[in-house]
C-alpha positions as CSV (number, residue, x, y, z in Angstrom):
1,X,71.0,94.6,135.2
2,X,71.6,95.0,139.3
3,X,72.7,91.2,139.2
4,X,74.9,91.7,136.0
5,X,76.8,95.0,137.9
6,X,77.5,93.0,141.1
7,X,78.7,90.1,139.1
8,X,81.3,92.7,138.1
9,X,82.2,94.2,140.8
10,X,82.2,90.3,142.5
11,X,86.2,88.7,142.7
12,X,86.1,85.5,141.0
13,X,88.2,83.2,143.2
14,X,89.8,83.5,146.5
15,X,93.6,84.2,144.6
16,X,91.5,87.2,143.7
17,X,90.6,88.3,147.1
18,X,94.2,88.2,148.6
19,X,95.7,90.3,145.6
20,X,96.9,93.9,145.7
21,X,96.6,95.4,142.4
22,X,100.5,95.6,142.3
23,X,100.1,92.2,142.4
24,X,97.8,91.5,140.0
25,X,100.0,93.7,137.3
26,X,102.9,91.7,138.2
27,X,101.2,88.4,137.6
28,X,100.1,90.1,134.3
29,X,103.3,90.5,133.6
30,X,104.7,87.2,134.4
31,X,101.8,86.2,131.9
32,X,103.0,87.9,128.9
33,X,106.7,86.9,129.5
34,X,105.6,83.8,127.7
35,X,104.2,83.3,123.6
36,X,100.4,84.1,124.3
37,X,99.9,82.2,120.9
38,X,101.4,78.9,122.8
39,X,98.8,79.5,125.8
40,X,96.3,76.7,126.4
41,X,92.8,77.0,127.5
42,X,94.1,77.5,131.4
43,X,96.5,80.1,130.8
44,X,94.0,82.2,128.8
45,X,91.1,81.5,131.6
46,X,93.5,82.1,133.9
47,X,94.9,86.1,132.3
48,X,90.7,86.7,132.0
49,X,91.0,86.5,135.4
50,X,94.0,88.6,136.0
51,X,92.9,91.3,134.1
52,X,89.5,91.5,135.8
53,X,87.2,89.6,133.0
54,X,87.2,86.3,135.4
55,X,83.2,85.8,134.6
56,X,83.6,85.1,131.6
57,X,86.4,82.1,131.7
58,X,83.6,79.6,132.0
59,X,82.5,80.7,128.4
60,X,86.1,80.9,127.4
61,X,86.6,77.1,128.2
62,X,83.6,76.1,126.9
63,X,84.4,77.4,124.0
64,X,87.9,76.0,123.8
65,X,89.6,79.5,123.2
66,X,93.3,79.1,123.4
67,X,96.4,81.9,123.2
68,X,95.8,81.1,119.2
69,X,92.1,82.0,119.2
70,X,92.6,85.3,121.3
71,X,94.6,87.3,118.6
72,X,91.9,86.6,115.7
73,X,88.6,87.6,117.8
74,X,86.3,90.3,117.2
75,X,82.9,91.4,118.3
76,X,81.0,88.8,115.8
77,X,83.1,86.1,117.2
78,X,82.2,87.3,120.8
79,X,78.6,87.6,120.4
80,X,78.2,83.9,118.9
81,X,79.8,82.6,121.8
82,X,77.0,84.7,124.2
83,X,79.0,87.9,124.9
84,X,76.0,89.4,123.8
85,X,76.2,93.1,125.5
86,X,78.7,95.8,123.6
87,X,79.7,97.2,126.7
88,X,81.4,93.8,127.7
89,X,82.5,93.1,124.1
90,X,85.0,96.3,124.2
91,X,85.7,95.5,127.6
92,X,87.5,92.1,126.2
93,X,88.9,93.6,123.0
94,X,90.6,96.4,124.9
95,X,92.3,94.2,127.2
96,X,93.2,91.6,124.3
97,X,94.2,94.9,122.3
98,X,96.6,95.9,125.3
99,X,97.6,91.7,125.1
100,X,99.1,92.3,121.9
101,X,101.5,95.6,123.2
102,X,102.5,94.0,126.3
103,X,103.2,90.9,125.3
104,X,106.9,90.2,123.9
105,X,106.9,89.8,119.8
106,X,108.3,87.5,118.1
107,X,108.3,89.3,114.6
108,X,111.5,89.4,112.9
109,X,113.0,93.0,112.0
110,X,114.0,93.2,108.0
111,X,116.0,96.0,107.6
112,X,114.7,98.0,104.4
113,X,116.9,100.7,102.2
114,X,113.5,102.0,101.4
115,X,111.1,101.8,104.4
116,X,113.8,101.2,107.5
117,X,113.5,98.6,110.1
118,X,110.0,96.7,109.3
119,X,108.9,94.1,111.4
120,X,107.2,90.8,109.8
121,X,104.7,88.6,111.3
122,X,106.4,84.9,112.2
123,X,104.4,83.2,109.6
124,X,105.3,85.6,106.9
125,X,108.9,85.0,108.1
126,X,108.5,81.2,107.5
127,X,107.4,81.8,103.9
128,X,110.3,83.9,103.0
129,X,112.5,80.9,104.1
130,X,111.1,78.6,101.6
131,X,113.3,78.2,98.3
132,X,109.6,79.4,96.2
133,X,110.5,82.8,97.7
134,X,114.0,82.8,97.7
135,X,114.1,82.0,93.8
136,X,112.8,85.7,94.1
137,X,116.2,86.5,94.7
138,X,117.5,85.7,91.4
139,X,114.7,87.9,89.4
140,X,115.7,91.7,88.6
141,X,112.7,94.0,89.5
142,X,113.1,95.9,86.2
143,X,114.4,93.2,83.7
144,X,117.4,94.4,80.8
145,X,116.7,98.2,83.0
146,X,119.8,97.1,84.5
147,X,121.9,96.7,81.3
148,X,121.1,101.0,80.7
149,X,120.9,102.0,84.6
150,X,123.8,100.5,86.7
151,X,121.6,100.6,89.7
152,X,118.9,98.9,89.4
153,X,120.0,95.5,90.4
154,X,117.2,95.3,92.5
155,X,115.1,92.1,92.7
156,X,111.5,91.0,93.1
157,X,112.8,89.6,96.7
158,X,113.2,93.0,98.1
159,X,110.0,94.2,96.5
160,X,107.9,91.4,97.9
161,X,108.6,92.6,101.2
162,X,108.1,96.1,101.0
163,X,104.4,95.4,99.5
164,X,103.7,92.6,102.4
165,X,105.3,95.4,104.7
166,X,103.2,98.1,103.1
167,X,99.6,96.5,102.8
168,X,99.9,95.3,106.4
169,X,100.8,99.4,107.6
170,X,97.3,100.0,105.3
171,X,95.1,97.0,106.8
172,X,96.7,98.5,110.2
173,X,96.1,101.9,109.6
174,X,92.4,101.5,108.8
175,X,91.8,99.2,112.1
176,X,93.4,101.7,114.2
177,X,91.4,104.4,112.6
178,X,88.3,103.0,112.2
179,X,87.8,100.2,114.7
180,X,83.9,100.1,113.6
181,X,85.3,98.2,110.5
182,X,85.1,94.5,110.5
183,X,88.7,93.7,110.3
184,X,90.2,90.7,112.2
185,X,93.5,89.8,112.8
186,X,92.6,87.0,110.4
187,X,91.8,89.5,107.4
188,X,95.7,91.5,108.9
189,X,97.6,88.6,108.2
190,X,95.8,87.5,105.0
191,X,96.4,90.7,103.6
192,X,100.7,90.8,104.7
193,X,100.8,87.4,103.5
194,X,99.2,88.3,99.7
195,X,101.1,91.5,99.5
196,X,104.3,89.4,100.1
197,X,103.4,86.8,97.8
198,X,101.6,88.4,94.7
199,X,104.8,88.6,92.5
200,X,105.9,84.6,92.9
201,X,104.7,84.2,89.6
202,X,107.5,86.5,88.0
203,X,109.5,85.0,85.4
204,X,113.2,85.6,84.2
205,X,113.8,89.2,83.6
206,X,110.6,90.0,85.4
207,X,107.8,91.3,82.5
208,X,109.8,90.4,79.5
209,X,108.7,87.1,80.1
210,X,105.3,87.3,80.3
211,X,104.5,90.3,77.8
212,X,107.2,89.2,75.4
213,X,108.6,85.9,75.3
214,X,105.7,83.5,76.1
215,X,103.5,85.1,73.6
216,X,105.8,84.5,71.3
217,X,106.9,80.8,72.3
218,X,103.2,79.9,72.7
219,X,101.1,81.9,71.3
220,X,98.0,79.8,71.1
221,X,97.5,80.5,75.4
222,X,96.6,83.7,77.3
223,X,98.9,84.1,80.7
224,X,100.1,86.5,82.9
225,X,102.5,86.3,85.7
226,X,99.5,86.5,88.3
227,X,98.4,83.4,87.6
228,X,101.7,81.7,88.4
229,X,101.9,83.5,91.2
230,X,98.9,81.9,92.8
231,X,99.9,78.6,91.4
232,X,103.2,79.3,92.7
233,X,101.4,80.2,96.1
234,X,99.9,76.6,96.3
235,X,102.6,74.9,95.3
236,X,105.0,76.9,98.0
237,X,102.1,76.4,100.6
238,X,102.1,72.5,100.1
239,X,105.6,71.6,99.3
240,X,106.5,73.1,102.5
241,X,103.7,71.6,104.8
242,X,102.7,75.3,105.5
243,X,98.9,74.6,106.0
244,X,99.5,73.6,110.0
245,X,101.4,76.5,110.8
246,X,98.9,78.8,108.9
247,X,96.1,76.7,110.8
248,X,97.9,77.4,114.2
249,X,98.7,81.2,113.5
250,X,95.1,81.3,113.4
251,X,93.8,81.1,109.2
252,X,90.8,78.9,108.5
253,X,91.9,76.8,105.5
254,X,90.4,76.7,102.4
255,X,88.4,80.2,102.8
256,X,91.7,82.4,104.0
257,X,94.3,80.3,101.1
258,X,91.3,81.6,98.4
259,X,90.9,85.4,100.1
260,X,95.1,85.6,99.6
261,X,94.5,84.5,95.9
262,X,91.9,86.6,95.2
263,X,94.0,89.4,96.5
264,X,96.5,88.7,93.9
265,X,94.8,87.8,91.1
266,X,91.7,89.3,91.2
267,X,87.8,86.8,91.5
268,X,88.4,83.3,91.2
269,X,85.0,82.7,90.4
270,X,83.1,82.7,86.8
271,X,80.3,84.5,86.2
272,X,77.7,81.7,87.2
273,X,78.8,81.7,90.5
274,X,78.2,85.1,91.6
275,X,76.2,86.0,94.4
276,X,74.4,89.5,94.9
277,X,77.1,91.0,92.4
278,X,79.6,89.7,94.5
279,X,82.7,88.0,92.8
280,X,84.2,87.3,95.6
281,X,84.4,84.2,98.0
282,X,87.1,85.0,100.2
283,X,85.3,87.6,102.2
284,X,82.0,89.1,101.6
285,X,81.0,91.8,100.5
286,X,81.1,94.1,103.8
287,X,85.1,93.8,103.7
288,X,85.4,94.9,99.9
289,X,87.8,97.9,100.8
290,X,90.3,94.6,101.1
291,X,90.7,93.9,98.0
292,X,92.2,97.7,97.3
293,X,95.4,97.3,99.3
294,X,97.3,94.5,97.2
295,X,95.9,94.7,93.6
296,X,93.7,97.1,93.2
297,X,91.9,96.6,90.1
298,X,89.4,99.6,90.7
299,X,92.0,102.5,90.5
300,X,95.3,101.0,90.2
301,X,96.3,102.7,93.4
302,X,97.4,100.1,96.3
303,X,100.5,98.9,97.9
304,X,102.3,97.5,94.8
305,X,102.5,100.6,93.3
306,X,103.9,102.7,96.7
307,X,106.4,100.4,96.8
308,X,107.9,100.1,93.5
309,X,107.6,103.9,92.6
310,X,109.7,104.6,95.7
311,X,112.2,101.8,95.0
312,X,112.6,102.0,91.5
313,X,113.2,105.6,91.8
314,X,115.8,105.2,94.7
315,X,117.8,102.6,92.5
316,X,117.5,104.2,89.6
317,X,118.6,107.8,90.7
318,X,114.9,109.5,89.8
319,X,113.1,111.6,92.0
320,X,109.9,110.4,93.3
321,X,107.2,112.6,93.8
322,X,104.9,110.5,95.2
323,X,105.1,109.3,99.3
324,X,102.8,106.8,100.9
325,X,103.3,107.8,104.3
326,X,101.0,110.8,103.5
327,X,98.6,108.6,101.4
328,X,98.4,106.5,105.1
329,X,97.8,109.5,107.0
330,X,94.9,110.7,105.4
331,X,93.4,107.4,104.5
332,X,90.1,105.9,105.4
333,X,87.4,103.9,104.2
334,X,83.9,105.2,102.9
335,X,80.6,103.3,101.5
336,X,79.3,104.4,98.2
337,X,76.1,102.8,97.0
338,X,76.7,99.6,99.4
339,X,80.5,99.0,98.7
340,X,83.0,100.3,100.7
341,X,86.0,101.6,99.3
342,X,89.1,102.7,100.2
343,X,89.1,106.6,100.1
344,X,91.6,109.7,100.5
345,X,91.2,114.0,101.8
346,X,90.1,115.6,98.7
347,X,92.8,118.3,99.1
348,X,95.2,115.1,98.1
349,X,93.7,114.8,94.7
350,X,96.8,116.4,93.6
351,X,99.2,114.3,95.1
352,X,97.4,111.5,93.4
353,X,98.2,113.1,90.2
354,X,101.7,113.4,90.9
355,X,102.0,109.9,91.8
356,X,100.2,108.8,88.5
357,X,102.3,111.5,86.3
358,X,105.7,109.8,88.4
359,X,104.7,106.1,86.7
360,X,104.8,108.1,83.4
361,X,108.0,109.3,84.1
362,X,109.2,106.1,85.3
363,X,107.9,104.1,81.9
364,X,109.5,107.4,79.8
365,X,112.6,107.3,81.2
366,X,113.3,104.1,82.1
367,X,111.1,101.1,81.9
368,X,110.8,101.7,78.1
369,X,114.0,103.5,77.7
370,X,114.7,102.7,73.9
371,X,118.3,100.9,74.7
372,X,116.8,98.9,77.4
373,X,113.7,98.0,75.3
374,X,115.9,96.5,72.5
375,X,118.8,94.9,75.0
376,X,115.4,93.0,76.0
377,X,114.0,92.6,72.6
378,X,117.5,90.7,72.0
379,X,117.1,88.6,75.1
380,X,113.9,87.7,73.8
381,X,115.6,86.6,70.7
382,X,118.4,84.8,72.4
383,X,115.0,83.1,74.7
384,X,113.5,82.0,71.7
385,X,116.2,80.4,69.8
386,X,117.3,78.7,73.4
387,X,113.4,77.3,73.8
388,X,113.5,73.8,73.3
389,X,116.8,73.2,74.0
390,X,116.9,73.7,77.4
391,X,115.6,70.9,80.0
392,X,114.1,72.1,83.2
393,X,113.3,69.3,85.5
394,X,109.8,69.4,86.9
395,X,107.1,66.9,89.1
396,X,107.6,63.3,88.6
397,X,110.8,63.5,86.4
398,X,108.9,65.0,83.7
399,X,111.0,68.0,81.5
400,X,110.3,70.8,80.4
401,X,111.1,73.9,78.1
402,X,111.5,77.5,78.7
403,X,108.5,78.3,77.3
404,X,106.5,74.9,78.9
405,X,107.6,75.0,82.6
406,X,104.8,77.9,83.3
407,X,102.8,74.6,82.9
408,X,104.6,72.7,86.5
409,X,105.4,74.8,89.6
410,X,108.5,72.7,90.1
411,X,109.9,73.0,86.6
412,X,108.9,77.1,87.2
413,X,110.3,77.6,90.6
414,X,113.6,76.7,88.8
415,X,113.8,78.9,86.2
416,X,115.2,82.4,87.0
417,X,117.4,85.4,85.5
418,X,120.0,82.3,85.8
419,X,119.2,81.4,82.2
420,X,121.1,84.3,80.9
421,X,124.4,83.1,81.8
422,X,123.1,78.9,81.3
423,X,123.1,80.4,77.3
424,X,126.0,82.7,77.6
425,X,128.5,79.7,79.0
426,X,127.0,76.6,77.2
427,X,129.2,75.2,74.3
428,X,126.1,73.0,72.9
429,X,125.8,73.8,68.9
430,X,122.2,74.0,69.0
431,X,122.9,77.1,71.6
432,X,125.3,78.8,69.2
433,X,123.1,81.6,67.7
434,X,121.4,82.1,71.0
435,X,124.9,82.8,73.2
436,X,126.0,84.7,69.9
437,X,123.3,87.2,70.3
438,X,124.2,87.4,74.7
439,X,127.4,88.1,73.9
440,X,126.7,90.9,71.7
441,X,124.6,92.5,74.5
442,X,127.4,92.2,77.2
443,X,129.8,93.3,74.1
444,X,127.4,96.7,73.9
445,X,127.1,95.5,69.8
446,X,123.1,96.1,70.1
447,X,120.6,96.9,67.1
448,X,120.7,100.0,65.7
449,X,117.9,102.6,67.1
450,X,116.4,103.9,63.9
451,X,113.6,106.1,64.7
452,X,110.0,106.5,67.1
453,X,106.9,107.9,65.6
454,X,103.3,107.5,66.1
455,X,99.7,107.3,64.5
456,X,97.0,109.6,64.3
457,X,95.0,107.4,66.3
458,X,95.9,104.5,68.8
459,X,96.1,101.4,66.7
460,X,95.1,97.8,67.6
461,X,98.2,96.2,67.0
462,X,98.8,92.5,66.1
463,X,101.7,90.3,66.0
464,X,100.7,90.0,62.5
465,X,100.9,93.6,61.2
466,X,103.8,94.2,62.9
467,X,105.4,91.3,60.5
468,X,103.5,93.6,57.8
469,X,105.5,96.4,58.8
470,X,108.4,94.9,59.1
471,X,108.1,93.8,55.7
472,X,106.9,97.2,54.2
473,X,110.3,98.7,55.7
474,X,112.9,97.7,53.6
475,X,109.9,98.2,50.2
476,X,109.7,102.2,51.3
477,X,111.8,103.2,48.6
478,X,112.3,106.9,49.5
479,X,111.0,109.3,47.1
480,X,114.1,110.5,45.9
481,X,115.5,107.5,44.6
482,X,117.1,104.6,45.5
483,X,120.3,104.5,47.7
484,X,121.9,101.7,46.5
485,X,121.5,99.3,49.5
486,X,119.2,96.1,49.6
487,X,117.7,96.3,53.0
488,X,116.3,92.8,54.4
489,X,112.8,92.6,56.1
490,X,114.7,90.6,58.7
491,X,117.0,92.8,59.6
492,X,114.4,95.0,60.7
493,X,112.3,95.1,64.5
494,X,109.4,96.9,65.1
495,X,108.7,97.6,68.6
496,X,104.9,98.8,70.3
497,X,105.3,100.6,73.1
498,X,102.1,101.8,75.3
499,X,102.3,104.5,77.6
500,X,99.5,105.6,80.2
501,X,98.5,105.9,83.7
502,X,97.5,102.4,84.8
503,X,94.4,101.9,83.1
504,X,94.7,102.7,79.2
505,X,92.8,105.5,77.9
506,X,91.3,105.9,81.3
507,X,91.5,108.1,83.8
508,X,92.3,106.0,87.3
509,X,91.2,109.4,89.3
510,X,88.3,108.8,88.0
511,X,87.8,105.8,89.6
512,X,88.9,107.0,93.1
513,X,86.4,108.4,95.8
514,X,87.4,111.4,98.1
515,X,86.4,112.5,101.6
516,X,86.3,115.9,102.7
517,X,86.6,117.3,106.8
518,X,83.4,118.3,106.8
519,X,81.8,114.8,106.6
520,X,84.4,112.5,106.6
521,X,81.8,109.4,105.9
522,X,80.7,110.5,102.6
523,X,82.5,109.7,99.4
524,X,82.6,112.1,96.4
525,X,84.2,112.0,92.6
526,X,86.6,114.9,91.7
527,X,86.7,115.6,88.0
528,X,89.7,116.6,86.3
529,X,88.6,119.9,85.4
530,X,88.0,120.8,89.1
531,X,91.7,120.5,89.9
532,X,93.7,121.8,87.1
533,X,93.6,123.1,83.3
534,X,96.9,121.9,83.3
535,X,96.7,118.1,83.8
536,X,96.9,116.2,80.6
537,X,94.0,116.1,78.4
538,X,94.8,112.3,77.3
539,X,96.2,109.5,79.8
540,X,97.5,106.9,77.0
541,X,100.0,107.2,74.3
542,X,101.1,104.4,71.9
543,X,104.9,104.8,70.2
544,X,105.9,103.0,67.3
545,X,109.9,102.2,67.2
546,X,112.0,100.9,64.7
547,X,115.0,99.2,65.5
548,X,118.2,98.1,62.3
549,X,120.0,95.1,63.0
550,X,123.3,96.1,61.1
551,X,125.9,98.6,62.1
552,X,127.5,99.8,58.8
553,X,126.9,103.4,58.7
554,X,125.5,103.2,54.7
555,X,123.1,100.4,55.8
556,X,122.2,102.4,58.8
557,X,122.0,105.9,57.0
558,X,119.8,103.8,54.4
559,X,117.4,102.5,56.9
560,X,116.5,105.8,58.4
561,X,115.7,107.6,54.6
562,X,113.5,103.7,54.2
563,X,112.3,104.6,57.9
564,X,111.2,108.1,57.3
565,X,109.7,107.3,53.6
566,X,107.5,104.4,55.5
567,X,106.3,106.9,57.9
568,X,104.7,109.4,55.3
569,X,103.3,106.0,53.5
570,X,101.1,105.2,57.0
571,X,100.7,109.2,57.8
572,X,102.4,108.4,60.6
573,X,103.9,111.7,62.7
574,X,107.3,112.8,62.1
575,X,110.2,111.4,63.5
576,X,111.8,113.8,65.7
577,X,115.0,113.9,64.1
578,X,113.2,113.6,61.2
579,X,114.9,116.9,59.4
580,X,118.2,115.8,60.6
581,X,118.2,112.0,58.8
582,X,116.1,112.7,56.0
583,X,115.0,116.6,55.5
584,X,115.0,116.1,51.6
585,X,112.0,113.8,52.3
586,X,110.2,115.5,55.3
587,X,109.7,118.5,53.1
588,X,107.5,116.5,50.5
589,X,104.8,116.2,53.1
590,X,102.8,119.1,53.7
591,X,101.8,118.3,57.5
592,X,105.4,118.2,58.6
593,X,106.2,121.4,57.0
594,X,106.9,123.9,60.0
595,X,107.2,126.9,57.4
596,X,104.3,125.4,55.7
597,X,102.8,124.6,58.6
598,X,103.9,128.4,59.5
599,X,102.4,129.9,56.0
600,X,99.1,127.9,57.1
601,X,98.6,128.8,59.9
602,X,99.0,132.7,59.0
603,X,96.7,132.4,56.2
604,X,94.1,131.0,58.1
605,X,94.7,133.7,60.4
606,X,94.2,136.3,57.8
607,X,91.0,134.6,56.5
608,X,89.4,134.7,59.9
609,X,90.1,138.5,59.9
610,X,89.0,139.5,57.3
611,X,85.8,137.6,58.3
612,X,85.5,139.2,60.9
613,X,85.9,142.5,58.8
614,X,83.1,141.5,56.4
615,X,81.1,140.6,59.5
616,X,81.4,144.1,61.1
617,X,80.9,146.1,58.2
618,X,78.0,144.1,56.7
């Protein structure tokens, strides 16, 4: 221990002995006027030295540590090398820590509408120059949205960033705040990178693609824009010859390429693989808090959410009532029965709930609004009709369809919102119906909303019966008669739309773990009824629309009465204009009765009193 103290205090070479300390900072200085990451083994031996940690060059060298190596280590890294004493281990990560302020950076400054001047890391920068990412550009965040609300142009591009800018302030954060977590520079920059790429999979129009026309097209196959966009994330990585630059910022290839895949899509293992539980190969199980920032599939709550909630509220003039600069502030990570996970101040609960009632609102007002959901429905149409007659080249000169080019990440990275106008100014015959219906949505000449309702109970709801009801429309005679109109199945669109909090009928607080100031390293549940009587008693909704195809007001007046009629057939609720369309019908059905309902309801009352009269006087 004596030896190992004098070693300490002992200079290292005679340049040491004839330096000042002003002298020594300046030669720091002149140090970090160049790239760190270009340093070679010399220059890093030779800035131990300068910043007092000379004895351990000879390890350094022997070790081949270069600038490259210095940004990614962390006290496992140091101890298999023989830094085996903590004392000397933070020693070294405190003066590499001060490296990374004093050094110049080369990160590039995006300038944000929604989060300000964000700075990204040079290898992120050299994936947003790639035409995989720039395609991005073309992709409207919110789909036919921006056919209802004139601001939403916003595209996927924009939103990329924000989440790669986000997840790295959260990966940051957590570093910063609890350095005891094993988080290297490696697992940093893995993180930024998924956050920026998880939505590369996106098709035209954004999720009318994948939850509407591709199960249509081809509905023999189960995908979801997540798996494109780690297909998309190879393809990107190799057709631009990214894997040396990724090697040289520091990434070991093929375990970091699978952690940024996993963080976007969730295991990429099967069952039979599993080890101890774990799912995961990227990272063990130690760093599970990791795979909460991008995608979380625990709670819903991570980065992708922040980001869109505050810029789909910005560009579509709603107030947001969530903000992730206090989720940040009071965020840290806890272990509950050997997982640690990504946890918040119990006194935010509430906030959490705001955030969660904010998506609601969102999906309420303007993500299902009913004029945007049929503009897309029609798109889909338009989509459909278009299918095979569009070529997309892909690989090896091959073509492919609209529907087929999800199959080749060349044929996909083609294919953008571009299509819309590719119909809408084609003059092919076989496009003819398809630019007929595109030009009746720029013309504003859109189906007909006919009515919303729902069932008594959530319904599992097939392609197939929504053919049956579509069918069943035009045959709900109403019970006063015929009108006098033939009303076509076809002319008829049924429309499911689920509404809920992230997770269907769950609820994702559930799934969240809270801290409190007392003992910030213990994680607790906070139930519902602990925070409020007022938060809602259900967190999923399904809603049942029916759309009319023709514009004639007796064909339209006729498929509301046929509307109403086919919603006392199902016991289905009542249409909310229900007594204004058709009140000669909602009066047959007892249920929708409000003075019935009133007559009922004062009966029952009187029953119950005089009850409780026999009761007392018995």
């Amino acid at each position: 221990m004596a030896n190992r103290k004098r070693t300490l205090a002992t200079p290292t070479s005679d340049d040491d002995l004839m330096k000042t300390p002003e002298k020594r900072v300046s030669a720091v200085r002149q140090l970090c006027e160049s790239d760190y990451s270009q340093w070679g083994i010399e220059e890093t031996c030779r800035y131990l030295r300068e910043v007092g940690l000379g004895e351990w060059q000879n390890v350094f060298r022997e070790h081949k540590v270069t600038g490259v190596g210095l940004r990614l280590l962390n006290r496992e890294d140091l101890e298999k090398i023989g830094i085996k004493f903590l004392g000397d281990q933070l020693r070294i990560l405190h003066s590499l820590r001060k490296l990374w302020h004093e050094c110049p950076q080369t990160n590039k400054v995006f300038n944000d509408p929604i989060h300000g001047h964000v700075e990204l890391h040079p290898l992120l920068v050299k994936i947003i120059d790639t035409p995989q990412f720039q395609r991005l550009r073309n992709i409207k965040q919110l789909g036919g949205t921006y056919f209802v609300f004139p601001g939403a142009s916003h595209n996927r591009f924009e939103h990329s960033i924000g989440v790669g800018y986000l997840a790295g302030q959260l990966v940051k954060t957590l570093h910063e705040r609890q350095p005891e977590l094993p988080i290297s520079r490696r697992d940093i920059l893995c993180v930024q990178i998924a956050g920026l790429c998880h939505d590369l999979g996106h098709g035209p129009f954004s999720h009318m693609f994948d939850a509407k026309f591709i199960p249509k097209a081809r509905p023999d196959i189960s995908w979801k824009h997540e798996k494109a966009s780690i297909d998309m994330f190879d393809y990107l990585v190799n057709d631009n010859d990214l894997k040396p630059l990724m090697e040289e910022h520091g990434l070991c290839l093929p375990e970091d390429l699978d952690f940024i895949k996993e963080l976007i899509a969730g295991p990429l293992t099967t069952n039979a693989d599993l080890v101890e539980n774990w799912a995961y190969k990227g990272r063990p199980k130690d760093k599970s808090f990791l795979y909460e920032i991008v995608a979380n599939k625990r709670n819903g709550i991570d980065m992708d959410k922040w980001d869109y909630f505050a810029r789909d509220c910005y560009h579509l003039g709603i107030q947001n009532n969530s903000d992730y600069r206090r989720f940040l502030k009071f965020v840290r990570v806890c272990e509950e029965d050997g997982q640690k996970l990504i946890c918040t101040r119990d006194k935010e609960v509430g906030n959490l709930y705001d955030m969660f009632h904010t998506r609601n609102c969102l999906h309420k007002r303007a993500y299902q609004h009913r004029v945007g959901n049929i503009i897309e429905t029609m798109i889909n149409e338009a989509f459909l009709k278009a299918d095979k007659h569009i070529q997309i080249p892909g690989s090896g000169g091959k073509m492919f369809t609209l529907s087929t080019a999800i199959d080749d990440m060349e044929a996909y990275s083609k294919l953008t919102d571009h299509v819309f106008e590719q119909i809408l100014y084609s003059s092919t015959p076989e496009l003819a119906e398809s630019r007929q219906i595109l030009q009746n949505i720029l013309r504003r000449r859109l189906y007909k909303f006919v009515g919303q309702t729902q069932s008594e109970k959530p319904l599992e709801v097939t392609q197939k019966i929504i053919d049956d009801w579509e069918v069943a429309l035009p045959m709900s005679v109403p019970q006063t008669g015929p009108l006098g109109v033939t009303l076509l199945s076809e002319d008829f669109v049924v429309s499911v739309i689920h509404m809920d909090y992230g997770m269907k009928k769950e609820n994702p607080i559930d799934n969240m773990r809270f801290y409190c100031k007392t003992d910030p390293t213990k994680a607790f549940q906070i139930s519902k009824e602990q925070v409020s009587k007022l938060l809602p008693e259900r967190f999923a909704e399904q809603l049942i629309r029916v759309y009319y195809k023709k514009a004639d007001e007796k064909s339209l007046d006729a498929a509301r009465k046929h509307f109403v009629q086919w919603c006392i057939n199902n016991n289905f609720s009542k249409p909310q204009d229900g007594d204004i369309i058709a009140p000669e019908l909602t009066l047959l059905k007892d249920s929708w009765s409000s003075k019935k309902k009133q007559n009922k309801n004062e009966d029952d009352l009187g029953c119950r009193k005089m009850d409780v009269k026999k009761t007392l006087f018995s």
